[in-house]
C-alpha positions as CSV (number, residue, x, y, z in Angstrom):
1,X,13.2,13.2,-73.2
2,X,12.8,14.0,-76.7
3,X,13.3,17.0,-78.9
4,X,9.7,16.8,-80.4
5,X,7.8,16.4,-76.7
6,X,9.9,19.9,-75.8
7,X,9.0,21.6,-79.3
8,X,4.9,20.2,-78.8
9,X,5.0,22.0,-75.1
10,X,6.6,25.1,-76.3
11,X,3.8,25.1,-79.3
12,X,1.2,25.0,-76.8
13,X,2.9,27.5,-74.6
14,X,2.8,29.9,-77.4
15,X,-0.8,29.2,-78.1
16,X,-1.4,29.9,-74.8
17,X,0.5,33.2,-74.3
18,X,-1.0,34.5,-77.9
19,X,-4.9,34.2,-76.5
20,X,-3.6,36.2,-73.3
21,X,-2.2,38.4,-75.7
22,X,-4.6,39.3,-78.2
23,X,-8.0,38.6,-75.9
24,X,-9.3,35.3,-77.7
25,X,-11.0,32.9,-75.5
26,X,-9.7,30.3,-73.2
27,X,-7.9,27.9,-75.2
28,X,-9.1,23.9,-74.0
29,X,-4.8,22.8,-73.5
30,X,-5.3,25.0,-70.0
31,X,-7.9,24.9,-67.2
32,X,-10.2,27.8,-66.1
33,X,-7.9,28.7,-63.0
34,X,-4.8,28.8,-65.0
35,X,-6.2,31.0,-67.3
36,X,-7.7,33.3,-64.6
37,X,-4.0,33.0,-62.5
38,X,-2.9,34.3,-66.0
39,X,-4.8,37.2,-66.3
40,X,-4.8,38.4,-63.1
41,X,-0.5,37.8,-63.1
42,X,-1.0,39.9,-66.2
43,X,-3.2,42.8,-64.7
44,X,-1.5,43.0,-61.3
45,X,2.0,43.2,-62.2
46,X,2.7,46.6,-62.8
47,X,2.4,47.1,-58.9
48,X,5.4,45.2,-58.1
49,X,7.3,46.7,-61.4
50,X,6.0,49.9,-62.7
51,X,7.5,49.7,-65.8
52,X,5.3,46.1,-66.5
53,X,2.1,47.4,-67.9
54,X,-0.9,45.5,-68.7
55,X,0.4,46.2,-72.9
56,X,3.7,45.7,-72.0
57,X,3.5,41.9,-70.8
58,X,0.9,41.6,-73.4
59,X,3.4,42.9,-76.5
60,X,5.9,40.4,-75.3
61,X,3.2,37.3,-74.9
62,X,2.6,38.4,-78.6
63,X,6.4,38.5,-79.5
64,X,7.4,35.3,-77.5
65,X,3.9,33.4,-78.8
66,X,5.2,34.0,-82.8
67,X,8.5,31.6,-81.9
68,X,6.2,29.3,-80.5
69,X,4.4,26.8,-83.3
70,X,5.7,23.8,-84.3
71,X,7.0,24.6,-87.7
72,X,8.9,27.3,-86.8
73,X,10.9,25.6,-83.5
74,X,11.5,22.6,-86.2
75,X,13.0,25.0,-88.7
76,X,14.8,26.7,-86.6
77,X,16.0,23.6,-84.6
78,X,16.6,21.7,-87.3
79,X,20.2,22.9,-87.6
80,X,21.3,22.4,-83.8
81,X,22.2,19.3,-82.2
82,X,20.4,18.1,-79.4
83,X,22.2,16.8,-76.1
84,X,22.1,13.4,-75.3
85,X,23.9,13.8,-72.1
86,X,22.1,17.2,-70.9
87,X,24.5,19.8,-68.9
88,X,22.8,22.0,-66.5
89,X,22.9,26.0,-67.9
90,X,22.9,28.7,-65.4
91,X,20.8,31.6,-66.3
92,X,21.2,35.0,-64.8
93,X,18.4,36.8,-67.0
94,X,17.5,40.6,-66.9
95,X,14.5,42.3,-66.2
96,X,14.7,45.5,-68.0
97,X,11.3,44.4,-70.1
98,X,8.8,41.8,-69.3
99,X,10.2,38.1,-70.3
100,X,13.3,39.3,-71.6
101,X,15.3,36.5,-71.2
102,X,12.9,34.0,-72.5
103,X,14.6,33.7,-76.0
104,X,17.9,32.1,-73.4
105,X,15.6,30.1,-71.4
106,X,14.1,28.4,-74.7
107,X,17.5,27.5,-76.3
108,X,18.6,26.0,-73.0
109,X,15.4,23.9,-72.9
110,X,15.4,23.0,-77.0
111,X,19.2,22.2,-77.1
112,X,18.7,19.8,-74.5
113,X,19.9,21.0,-71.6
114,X,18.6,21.6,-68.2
115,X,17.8,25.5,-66.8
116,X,19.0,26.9,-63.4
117,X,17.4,30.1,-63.7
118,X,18.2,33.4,-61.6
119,X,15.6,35.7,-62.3
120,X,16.0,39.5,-61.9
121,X,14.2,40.5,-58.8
122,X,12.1,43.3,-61.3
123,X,10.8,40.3,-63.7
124,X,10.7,37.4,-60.7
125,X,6.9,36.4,-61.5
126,X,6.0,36.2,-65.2
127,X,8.7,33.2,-66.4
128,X,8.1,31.4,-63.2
129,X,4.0,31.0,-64.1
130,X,4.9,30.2,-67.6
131,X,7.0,27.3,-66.6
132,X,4.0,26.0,-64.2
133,X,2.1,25.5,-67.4
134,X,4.6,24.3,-69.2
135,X,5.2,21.4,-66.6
136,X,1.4,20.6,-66.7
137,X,2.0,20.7,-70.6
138,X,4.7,18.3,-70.4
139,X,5.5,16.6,-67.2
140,X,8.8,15.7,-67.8
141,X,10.1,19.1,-68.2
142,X,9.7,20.1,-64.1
143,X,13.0,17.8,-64.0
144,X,14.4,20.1,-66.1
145,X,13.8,23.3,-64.8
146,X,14.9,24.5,-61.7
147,X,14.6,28.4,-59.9
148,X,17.5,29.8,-57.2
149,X,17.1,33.4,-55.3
150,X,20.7,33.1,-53.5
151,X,24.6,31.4,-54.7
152,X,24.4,29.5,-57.5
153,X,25.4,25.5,-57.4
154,X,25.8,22.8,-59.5
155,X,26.1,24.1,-63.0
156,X,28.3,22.7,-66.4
157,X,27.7,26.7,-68.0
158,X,26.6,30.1,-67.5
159,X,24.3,32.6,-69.7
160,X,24.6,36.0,-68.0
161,X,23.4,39.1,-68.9
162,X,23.5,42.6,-67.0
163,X,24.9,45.9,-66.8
164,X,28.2,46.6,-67.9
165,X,29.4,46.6,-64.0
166,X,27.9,43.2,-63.9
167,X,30.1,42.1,-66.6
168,X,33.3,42.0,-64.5
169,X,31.9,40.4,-61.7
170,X,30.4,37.9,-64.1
171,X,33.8,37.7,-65.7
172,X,35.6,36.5,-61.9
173,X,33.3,34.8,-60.5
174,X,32.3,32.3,-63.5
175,X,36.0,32.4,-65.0
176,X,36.4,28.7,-64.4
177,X,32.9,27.7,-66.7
178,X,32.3,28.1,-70.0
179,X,30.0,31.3,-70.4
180,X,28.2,33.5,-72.4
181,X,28.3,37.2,-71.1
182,X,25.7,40.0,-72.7
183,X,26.3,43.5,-71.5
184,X,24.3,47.2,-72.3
185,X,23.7,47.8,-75.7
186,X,20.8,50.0,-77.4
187,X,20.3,50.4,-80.7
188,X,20.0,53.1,-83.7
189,X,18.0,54.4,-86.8
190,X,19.7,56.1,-90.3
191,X,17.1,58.6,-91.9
192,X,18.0,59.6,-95.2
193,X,15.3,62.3,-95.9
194,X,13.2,60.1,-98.1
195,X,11.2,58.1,-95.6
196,X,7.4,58.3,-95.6
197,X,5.3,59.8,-92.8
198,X,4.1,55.7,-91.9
199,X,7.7,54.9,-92.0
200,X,8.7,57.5,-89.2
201,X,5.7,56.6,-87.6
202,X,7.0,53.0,-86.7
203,X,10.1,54.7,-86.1
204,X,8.3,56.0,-83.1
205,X,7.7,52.3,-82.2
206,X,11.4,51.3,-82.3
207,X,11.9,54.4,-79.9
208,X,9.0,54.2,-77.2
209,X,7.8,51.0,-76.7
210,X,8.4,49.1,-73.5
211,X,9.1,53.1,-72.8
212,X,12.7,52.6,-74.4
213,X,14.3,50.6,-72.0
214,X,15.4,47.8,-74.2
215,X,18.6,46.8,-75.8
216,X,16.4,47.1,-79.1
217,X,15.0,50.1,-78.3
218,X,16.4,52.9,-80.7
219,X,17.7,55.8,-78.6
220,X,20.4,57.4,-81.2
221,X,19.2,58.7,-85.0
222,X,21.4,59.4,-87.7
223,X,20.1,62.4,-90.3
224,X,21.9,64.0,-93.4
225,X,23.0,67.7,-92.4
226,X,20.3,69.5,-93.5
227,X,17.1,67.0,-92.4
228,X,14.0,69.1,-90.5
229,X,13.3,67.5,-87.4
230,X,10.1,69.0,-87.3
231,X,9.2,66.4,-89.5
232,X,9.8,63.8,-87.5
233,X,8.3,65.3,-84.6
234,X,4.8,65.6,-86.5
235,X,5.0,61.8,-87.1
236,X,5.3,60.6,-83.7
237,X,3.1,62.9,-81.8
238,X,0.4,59.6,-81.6
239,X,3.4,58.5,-79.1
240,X,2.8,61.4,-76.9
241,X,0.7,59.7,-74.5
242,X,3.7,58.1,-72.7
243,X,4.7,61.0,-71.3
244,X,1.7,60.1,-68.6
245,X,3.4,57.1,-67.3
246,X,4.4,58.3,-64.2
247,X,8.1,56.3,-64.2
248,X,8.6,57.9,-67.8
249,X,7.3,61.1,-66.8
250,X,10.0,61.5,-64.4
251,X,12.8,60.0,-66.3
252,X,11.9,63.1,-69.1
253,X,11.4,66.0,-65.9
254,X,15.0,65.0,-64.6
255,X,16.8,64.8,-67.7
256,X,14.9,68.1,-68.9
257,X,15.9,69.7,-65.5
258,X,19.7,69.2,-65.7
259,X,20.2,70.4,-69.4
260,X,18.2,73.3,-69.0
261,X,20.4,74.3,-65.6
262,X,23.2,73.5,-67.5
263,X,22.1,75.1,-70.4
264,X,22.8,72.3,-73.0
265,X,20.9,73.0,-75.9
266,X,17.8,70.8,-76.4
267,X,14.5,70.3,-78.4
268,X,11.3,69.3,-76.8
269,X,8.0,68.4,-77.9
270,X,6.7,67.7,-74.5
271,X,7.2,64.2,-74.5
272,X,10.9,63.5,-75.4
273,X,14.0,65.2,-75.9
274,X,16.3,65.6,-78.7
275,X,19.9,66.4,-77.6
276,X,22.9,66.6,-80.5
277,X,25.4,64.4,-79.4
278,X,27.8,61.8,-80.8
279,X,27.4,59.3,-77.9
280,X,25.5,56.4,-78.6
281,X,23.5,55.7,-75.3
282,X,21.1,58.3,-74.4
283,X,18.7,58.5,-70.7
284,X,15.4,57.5,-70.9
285,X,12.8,60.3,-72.2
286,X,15.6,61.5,-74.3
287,X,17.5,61.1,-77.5
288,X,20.5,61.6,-79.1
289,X,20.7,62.9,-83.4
290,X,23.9,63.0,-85.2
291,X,24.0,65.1,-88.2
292,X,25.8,63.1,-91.1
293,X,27.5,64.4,-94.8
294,X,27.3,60.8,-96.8
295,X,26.9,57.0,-96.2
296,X,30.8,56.7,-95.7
297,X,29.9,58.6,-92.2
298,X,27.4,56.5,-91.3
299,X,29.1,53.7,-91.9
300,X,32.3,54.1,-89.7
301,X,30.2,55.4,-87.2
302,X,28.2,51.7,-87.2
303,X,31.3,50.4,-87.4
304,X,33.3,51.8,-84.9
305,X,30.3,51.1,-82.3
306,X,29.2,47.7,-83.9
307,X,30.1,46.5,-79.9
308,X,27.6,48.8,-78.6
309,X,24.6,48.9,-81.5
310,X,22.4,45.7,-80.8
311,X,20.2,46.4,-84.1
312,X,20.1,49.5,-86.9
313,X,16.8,50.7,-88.6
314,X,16.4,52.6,-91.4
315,X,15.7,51.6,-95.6
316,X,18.7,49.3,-96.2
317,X,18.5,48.1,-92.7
318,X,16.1,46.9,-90.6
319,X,12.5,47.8,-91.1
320,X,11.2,50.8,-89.3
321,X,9.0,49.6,-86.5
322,X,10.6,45.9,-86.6
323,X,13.6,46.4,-84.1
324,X,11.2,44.7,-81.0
325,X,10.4,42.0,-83.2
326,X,13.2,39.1,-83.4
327,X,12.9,36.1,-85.0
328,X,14.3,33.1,-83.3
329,X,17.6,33.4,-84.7
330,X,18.3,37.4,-84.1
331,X,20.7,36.3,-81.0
332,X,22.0,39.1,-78.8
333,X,24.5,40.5,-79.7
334,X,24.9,38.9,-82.4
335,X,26.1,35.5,-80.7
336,X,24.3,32.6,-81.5
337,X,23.2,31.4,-78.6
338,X,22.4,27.3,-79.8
339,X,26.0,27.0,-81.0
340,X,27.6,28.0,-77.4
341,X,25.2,25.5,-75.9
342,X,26.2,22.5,-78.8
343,X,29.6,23.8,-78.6
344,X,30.4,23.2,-75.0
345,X,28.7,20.4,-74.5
346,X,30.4,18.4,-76.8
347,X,33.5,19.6,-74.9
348,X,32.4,18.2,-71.4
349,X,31.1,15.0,-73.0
């Protein structure tokens, strides 16, 4: 099978999923009842995950769908080798966010390789009807792709990613293959004072979108000593909706419960809550803020948590409101994923 007959699939694919996304009409590369399984997969999810709204699954179509045209997989492809003897890659994906591990799926498929997926039992539906069009697409992919519930068999690889607990038993029980293990991470924004009312605005992007349950998701900020929060708080009061999702809406009551018993100081604004604290990882409905005297703070605090800080926002750092946008080659955690697939196979070869 050749490279280009995988990229003209994928291109399709992400034709597809941007139409579902932004409500254009059918395109004519799928028929009328995979278009209507589509919508309806896309409607009826959140009953079997609460977390997977209809704009959810809808903001990752759009994501995943601006990877997917042919000039971009060629660019981006064009400095990986492609597998002439294709290895079968073991996938244990999360399902923290709708499609999540879509990004490892793709590179498995583009480098050459064959997938074994395992799919998180919360994200068991969407990846599984996007590979049914993609083998209508391009036949010879369904000999490529392959779905397990229970043990996993007959790999050359693994791609894991879960909690931090999963990590050890990911660590034993795949010590004998060549891996690629991804554990919790979150991510975390630098304000300086300066920024503009739009800019703290898509701050509140970074922070609430998929309800701030992804690696990307920014649940730490970093202001100078004497920064008013208040103004912050005015900028993302658009976001206060959320707090009606009934998942989040606990998530906030619970945390909000145990630091008032325990009287730990926090701010609310009825939505989310602002807790002073050094640690990086903060419960949902909540963040942490870190007071700072100069950049030389900030920095060894980046620094000595660079293992734990998937992306930083801020002006010098990544855009306000682009941390859930990655372009094909912002790997997680920083570990390009296309190299450990050429890597190893040339190895086994």
């Amino acid at each position: 099978m050749e490279r280009s007959q995988i990229i003209s699939a994928f291109a399709a694919l992400g034709t597809i999923l941007d139409a579902l996304a932004t409500g254009k009409n059918r395109p004519q590369i799928i028929t009328q009842s995979e278009w209507e399984a589509l919508e309806n997969l896309i409607e009826k999810e959140q009953h079997f995950n609460g977390w997977f709204t209809k704009e959810a699954i809808q903001n990752a179509f759009l994501e995943i769908s601006s990877w997917l045209n042919a000039p971009t997989l060629e660019e981006w492809l064009c400095a990986y080798p492609y597998a002439s003897n294709p290895k079968t890659i073991a996938l244990i994906l999360p399902g923290n966010l709708p499609l999540v591990g879509f990004h490892d799926f793709l590179c498995v498929l583009c480098s050459g390789h064959k997938a074994l997926v395992k799919p998180s039992s919360e994200d068991a539906r969407l990846l599984p009807a996007l590979v049914q069009i993609l083998g209508h697409l391009e036949p010879q992919l369904k000999e490529r792709i392959a779905f397990v519930a229970g043990k996993m068999q007959g790999f050359d690889a693994v791609i894991a990613t879960g909690s931090d607990n999963s990590m050890q038993h990911f660590k034993q029980y795949f010590a004998t293959y060549p891996s690629l293990f991804r554990g919790h991470r979150t991510s975390v924004a630098v304000l300086n004072g300066t920024e503009r009312t739009e800019e703290l605005k898509a701050l509140g992007r970074d922070i609430f979108q998929y309800f701030g349950r992804g690696c990307r998701n920014v649940t730490h900020l970093m202001i100078p000593q004497d920064y008013e929060l208040d103004r912050f708080f005015e900028a993302i009061v658009s976001y206060g909706d959320i707090i009606h999702h009934k998942k989040y809406g606990n998530n906030y009551d619970y945390n909000k419960a145990i630091h008032l018993m325990n009287m730990v100081p926090i701010l609310d604004n009825n939505f989310v809550l602002l807790k002073e604290s050094a640690q990086l990882h903060a419960p949902l409905g909540m963040l942490h803020y870190q007071r700072y005297q100069d950049q030389q703070e900030v920095q060894a605090f980046l620094e000595a948590n660079q293992q734990q800080i998937q992306c930083t926002v801020g002006q010098g750092y990544l855009p306000f409101g682009a941390a859930q946008c990655p372009t094909l080659t912002d790997y997680a955690d920083g570990i390009d994923t296309m190299q450990f697939l050429g890597n190893f196979a040339e190895c086994l070869s």
